[in-house]
PyMOL CGO cylinders between C-alpha atoms (Angstrom):
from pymol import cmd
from pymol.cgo import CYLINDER

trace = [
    CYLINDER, 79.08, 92.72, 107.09, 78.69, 89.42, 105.82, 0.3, 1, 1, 1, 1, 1, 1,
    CYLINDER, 78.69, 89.42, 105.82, 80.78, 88.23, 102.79, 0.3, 1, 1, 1, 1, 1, 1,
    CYLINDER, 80.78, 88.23, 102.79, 77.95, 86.77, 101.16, 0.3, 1, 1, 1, 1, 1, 1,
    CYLINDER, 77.95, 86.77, 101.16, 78.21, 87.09, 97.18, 0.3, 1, 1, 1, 1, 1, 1,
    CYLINDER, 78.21, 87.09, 97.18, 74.60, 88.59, 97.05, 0.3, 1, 1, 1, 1, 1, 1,
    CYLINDER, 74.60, 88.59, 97.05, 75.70, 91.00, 100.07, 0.3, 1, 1, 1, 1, 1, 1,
    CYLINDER, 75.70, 91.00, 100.07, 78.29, 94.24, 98.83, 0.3, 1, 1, 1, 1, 1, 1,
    CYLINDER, 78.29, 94.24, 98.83, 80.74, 95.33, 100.86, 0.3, 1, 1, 1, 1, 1, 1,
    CYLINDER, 80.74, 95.33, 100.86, 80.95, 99.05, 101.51, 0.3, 1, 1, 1, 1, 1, 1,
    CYLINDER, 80.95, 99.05, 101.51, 84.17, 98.97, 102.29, 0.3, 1, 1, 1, 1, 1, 1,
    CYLINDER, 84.17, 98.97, 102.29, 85.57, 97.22, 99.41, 0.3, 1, 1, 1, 1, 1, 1,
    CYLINDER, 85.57, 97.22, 99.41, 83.84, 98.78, 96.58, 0.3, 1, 1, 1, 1, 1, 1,
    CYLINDER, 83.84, 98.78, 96.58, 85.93, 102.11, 98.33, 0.3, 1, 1, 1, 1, 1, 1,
    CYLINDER, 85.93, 102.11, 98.33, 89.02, 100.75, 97.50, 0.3, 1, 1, 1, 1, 1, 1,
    CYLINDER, 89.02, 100.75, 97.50, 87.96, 99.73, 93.82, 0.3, 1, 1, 1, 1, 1, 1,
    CYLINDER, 87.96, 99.73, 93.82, 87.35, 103.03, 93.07, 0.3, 1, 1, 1, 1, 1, 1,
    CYLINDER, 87.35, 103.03, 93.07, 85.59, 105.37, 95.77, 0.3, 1, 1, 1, 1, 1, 1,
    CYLINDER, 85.59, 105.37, 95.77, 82.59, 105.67, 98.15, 0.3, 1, 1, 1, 1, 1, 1,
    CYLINDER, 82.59, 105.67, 98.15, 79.26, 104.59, 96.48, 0.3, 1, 1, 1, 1, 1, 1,
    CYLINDER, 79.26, 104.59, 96.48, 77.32, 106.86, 98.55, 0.3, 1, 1, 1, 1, 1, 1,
    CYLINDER, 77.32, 106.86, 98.55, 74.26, 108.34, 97.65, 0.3, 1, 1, 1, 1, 1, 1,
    CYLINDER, 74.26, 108.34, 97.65, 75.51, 111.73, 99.64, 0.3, 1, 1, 1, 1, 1, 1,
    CYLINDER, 75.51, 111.73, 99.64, 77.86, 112.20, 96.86, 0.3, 1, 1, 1, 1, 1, 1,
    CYLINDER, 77.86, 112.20, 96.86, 77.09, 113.51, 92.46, 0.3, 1, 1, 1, 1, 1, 1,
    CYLINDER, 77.09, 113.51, 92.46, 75.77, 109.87, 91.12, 0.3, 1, 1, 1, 1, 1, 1,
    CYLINDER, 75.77, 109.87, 91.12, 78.12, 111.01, 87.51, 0.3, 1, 1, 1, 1, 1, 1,
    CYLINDER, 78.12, 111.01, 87.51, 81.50, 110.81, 90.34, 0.3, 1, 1, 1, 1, 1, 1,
    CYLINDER, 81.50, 110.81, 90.34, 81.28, 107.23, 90.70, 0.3, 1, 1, 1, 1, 1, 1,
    CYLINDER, 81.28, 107.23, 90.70, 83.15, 105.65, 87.61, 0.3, 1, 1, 1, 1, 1, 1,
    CYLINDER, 83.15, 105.65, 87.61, 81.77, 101.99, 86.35, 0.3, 1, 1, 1, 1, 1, 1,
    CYLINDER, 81.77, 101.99, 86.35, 78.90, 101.66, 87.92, 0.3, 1, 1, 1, 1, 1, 1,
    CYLINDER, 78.90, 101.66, 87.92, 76.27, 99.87, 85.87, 0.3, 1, 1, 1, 1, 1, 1,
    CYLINDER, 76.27, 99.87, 85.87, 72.98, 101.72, 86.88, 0.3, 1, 1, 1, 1, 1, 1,
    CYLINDER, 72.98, 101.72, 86.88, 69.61, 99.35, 86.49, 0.3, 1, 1, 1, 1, 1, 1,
    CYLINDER, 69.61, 99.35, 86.49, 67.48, 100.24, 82.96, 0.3, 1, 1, 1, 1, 1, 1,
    CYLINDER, 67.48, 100.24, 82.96, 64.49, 100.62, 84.71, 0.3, 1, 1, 1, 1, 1, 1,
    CYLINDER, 64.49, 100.62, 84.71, 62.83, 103.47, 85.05, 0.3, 1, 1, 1, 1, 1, 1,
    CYLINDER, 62.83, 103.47, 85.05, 63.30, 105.49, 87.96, 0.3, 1, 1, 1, 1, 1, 1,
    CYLINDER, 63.30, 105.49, 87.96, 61.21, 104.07, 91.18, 0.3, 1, 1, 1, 1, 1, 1,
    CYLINDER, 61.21, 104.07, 91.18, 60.37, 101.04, 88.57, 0.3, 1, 1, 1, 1, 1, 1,
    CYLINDER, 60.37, 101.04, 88.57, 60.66, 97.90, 91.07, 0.3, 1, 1, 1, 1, 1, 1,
    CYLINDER, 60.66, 97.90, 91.07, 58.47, 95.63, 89.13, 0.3, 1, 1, 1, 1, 1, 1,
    CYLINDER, 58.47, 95.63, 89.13, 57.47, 92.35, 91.03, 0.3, 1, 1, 1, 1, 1, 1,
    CYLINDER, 57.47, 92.35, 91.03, 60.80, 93.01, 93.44, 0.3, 1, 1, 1, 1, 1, 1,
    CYLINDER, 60.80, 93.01, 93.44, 60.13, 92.98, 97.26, 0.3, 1, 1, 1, 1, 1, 1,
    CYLINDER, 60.13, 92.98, 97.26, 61.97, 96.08, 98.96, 0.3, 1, 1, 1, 1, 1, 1,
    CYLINDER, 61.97, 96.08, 98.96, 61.88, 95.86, 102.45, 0.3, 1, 1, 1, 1, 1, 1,
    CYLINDER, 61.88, 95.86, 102.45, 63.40, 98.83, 105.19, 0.3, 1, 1, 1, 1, 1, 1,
    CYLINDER, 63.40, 98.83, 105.19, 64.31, 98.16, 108.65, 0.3, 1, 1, 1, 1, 1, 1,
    CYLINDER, 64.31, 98.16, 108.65, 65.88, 99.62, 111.62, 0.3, 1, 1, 1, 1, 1, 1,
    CYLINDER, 65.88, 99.62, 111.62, 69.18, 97.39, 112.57, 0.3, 1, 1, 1, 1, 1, 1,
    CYLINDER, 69.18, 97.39, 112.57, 70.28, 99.59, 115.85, 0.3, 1, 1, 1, 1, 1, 1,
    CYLINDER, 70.28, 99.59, 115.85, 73.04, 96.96, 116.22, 0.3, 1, 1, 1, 1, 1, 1,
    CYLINDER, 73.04, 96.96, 116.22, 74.62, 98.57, 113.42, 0.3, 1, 1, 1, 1, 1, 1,
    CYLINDER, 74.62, 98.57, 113.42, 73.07, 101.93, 113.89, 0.3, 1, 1, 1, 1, 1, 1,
    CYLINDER, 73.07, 101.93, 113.89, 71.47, 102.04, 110.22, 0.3, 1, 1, 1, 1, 1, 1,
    CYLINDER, 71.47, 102.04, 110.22, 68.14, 101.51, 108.30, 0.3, 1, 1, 1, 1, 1, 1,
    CYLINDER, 68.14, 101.51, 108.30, 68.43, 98.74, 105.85, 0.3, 1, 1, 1, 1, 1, 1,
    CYLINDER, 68.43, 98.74, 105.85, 66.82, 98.39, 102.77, 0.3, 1, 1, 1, 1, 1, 1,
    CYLINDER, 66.82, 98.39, 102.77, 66.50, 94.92, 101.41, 0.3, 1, 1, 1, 1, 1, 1,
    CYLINDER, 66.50, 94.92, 101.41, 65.45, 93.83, 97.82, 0.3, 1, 1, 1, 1, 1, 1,
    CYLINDER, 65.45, 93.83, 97.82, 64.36, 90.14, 97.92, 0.3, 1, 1, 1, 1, 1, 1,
    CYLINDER, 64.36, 90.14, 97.92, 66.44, 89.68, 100.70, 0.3, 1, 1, 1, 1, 1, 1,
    CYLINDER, 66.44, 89.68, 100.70, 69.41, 91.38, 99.53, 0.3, 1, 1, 1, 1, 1, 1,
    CYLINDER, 69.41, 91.38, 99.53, 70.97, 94.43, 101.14, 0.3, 1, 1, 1, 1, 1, 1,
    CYLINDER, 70.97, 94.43, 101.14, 70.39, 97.14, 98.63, 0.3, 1, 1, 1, 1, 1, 1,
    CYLINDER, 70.39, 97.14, 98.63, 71.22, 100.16, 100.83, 0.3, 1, 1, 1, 1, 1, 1,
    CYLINDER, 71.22, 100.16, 100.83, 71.27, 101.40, 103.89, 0.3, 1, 1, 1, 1, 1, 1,
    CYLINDER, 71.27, 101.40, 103.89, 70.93, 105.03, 106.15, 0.3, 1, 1, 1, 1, 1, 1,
    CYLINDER, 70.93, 105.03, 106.15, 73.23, 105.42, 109.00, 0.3, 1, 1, 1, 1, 1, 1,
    CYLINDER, 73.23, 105.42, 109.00, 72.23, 107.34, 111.73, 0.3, 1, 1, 1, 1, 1, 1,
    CYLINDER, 72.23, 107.34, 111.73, 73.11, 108.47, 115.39, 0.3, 1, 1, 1, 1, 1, 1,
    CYLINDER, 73.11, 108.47, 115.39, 70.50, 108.55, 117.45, 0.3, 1, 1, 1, 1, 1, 1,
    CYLINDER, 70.50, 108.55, 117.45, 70.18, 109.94, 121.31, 0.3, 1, 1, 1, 1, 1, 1,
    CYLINDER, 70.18, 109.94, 121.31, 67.22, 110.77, 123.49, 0.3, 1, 1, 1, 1, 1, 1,
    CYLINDER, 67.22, 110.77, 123.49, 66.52, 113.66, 122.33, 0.3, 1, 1, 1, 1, 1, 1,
    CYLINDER, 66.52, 113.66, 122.33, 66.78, 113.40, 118.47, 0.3, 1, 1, 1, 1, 1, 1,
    CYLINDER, 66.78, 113.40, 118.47, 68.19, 111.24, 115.46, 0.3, 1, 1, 1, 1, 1, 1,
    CYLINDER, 68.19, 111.24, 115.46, 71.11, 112.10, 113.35, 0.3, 1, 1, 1, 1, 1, 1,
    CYLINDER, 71.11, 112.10, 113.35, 71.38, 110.62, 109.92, 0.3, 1, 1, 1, 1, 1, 1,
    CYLINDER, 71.38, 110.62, 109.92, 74.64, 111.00, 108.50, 0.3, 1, 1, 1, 1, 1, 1,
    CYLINDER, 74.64, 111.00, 108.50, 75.68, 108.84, 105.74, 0.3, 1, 1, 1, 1, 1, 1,
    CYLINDER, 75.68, 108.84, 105.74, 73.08, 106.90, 103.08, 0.3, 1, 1, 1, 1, 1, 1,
    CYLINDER, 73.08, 106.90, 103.08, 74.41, 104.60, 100.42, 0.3, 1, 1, 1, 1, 1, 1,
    CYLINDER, 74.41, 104.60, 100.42, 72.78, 102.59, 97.75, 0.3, 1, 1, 1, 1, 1, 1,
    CYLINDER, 72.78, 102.59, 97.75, 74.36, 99.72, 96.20, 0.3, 1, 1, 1, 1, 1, 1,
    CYLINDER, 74.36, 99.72, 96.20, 74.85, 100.76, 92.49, 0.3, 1, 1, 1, 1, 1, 1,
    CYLINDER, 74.85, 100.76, 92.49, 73.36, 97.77, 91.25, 0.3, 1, 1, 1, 1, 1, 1,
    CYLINDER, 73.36, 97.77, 91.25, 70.08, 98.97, 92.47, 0.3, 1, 1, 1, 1, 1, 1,
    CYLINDER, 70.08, 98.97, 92.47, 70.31, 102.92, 91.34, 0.3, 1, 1, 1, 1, 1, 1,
    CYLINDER, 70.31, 102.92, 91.34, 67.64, 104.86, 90.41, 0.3, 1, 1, 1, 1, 1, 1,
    CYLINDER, 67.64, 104.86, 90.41, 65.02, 102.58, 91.67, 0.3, 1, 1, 1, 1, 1, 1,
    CYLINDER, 65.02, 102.58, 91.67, 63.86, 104.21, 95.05, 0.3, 1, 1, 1, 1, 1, 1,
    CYLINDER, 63.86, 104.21, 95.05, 65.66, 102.85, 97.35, 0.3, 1, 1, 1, 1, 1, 1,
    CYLINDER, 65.66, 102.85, 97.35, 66.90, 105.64, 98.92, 0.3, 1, 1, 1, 1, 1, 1,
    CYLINDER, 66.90, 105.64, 98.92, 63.62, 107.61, 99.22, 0.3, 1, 1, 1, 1, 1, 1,
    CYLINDER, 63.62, 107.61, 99.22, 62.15, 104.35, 100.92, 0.3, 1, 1, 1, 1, 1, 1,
    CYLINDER, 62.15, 104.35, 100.92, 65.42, 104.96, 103.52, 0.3, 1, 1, 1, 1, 1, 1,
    CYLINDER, 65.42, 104.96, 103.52, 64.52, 107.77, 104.25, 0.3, 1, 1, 1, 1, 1, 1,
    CYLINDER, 64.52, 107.77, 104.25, 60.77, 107.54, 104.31, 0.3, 1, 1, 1, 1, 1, 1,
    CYLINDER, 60.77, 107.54, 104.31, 60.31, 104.95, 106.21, 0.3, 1, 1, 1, 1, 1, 1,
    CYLINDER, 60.31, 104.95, 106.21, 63.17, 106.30, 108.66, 0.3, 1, 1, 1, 1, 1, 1,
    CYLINDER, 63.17, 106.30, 108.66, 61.25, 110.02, 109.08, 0.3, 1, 1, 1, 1, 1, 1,
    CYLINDER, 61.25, 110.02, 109.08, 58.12, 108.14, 109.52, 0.3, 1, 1, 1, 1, 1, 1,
    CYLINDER, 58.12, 108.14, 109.52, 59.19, 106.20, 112.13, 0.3, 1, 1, 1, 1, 1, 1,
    CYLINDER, 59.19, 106.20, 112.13, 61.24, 109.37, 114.08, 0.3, 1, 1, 1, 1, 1, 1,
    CYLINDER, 61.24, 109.37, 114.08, 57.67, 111.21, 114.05, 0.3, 1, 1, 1, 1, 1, 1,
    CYLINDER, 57.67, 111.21, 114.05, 56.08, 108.05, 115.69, 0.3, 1, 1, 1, 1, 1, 1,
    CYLINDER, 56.08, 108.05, 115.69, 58.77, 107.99, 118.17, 0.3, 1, 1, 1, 1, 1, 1,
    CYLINDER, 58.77, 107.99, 118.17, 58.47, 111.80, 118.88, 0.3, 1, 1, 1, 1, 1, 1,
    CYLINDER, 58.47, 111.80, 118.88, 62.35, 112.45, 117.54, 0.3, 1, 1, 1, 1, 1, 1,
    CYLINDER, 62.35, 112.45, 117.54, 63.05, 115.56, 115.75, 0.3, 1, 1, 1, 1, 1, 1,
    CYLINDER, 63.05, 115.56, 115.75, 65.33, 114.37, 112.96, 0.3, 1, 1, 1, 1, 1, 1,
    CYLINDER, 65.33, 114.37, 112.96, 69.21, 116.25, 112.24, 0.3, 1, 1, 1, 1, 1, 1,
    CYLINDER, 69.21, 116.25, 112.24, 69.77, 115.70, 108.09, 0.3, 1, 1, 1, 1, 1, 1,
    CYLINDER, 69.77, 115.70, 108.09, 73.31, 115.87, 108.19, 0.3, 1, 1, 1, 1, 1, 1,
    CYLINDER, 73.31, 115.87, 108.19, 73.31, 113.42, 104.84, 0.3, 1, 1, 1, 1, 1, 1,
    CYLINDER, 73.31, 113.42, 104.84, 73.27, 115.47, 102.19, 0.3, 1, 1, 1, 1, 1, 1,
    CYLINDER, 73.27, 115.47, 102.19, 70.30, 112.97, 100.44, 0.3, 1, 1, 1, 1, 1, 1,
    CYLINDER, 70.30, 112.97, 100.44, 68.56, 113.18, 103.82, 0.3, 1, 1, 1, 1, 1, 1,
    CYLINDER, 68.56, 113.18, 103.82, 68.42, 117.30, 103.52, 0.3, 1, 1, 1, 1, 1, 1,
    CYLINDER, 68.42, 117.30, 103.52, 67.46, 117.51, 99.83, 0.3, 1, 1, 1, 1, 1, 1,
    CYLINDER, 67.46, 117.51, 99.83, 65.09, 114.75, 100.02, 0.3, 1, 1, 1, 1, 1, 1,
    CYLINDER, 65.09, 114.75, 100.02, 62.91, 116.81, 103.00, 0.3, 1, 1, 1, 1, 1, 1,
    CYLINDER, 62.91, 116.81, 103.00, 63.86, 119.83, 101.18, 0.3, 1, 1, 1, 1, 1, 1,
    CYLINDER, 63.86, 119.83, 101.18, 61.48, 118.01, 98.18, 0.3, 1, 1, 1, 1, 1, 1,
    CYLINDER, 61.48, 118.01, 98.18, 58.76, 116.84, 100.56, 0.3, 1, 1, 1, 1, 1, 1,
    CYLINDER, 58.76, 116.84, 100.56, 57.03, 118.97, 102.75, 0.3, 1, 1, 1, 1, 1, 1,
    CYLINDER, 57.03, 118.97, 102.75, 55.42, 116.84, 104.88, 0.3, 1, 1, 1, 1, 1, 1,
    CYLINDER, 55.42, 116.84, 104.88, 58.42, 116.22, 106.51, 0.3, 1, 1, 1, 1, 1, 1,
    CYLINDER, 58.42, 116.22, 106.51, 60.07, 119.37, 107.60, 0.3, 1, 1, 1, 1, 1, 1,
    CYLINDER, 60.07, 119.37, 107.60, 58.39, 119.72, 110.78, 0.3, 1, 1, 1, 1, 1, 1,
    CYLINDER, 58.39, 119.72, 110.78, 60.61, 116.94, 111.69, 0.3, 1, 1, 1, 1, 1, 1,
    CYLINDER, 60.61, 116.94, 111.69, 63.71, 118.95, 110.96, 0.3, 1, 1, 1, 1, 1, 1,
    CYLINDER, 63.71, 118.95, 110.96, 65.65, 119.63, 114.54, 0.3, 1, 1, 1, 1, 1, 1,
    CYLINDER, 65.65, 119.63, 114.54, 66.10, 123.42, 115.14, 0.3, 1, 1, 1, 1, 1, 1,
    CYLINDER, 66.10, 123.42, 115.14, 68.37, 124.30, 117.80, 0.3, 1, 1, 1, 1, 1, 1,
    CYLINDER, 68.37, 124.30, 117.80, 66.64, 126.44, 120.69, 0.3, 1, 1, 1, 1, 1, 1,
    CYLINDER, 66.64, 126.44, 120.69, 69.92, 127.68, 122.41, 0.3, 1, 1, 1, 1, 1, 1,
    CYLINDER, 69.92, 127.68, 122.41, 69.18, 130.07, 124.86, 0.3, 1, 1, 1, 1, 1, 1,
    CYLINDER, 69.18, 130.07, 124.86, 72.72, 131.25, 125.15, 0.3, 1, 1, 1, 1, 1, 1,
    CYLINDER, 72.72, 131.25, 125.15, 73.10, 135.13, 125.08, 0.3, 1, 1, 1, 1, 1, 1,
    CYLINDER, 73.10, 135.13, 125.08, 76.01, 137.77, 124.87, 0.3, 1, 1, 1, 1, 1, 1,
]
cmd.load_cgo(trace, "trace")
């Protein structure tokens, strides 16, 4: 990850004082200044989501500056997503949902049934049910 000031560092703000990921209670992560805004309030901000499968991850960009991101594993037969985290800075304001929107929308277009393993991921299709068609379902065929 680049060490740009406007770019944050995952791994850094874990050692100052634990993950930052949306998977995890919002009230466990201590100092973190969430945005005034109302919730999904963006104003005149331009959010942006791509796929980056050099890193393996959706990226969500806010005027050009990472604002989150939704890792995922993907194979030919379906797409994992396992780990979502939104920069703190940028709380609250949609970001994730627009993850993992834009991430189920494009799995349906590509024909992949989609594994929620992130916590945010489940709950969020759990909320919307447009999308759980989407949701793998394993079809073993293994018997006793």
């Amino acid at each position: 990850m680049s060490t740009n000031p406007r770019t944050w560092n995952r791994d850094e703000n874990r050692r100052k004082g634990g993950c930052r990921c949306t998977c995890r209670e919002r009230n466990s992560v201590r100092g973190a200044q969430r945005d005034p805004r109302p919730e999904g309030s963006m104003m005149s901000e331009t959010l942006e989501v791509t796929d980056n499968p050099a890193e393996k991850r959706y990226e969500a960009r806010l005027d050009g500056a990472l604002a989150g991101f939704a890792e995922y594993i993907r194979t030919s037969n379906l797409i994992a997503f396992v780990h979502t985290e939104v920069d703190p800075r940028y709380e609250g304001r949609g970001i994730g949902a627009a993850l993992v929107r834009t991430s189920l929308d494009e799995a349906r277009a590509a024909g992949l049934p989609v594994l929620p393993t992130c916590p945010f991921y489940a709950g969020w299709i759990a909320r919307h049910p447009d999308y759980q068609d989407l949701v793998y379902q394993s079809r073993s065929r293994v018997a006793d």
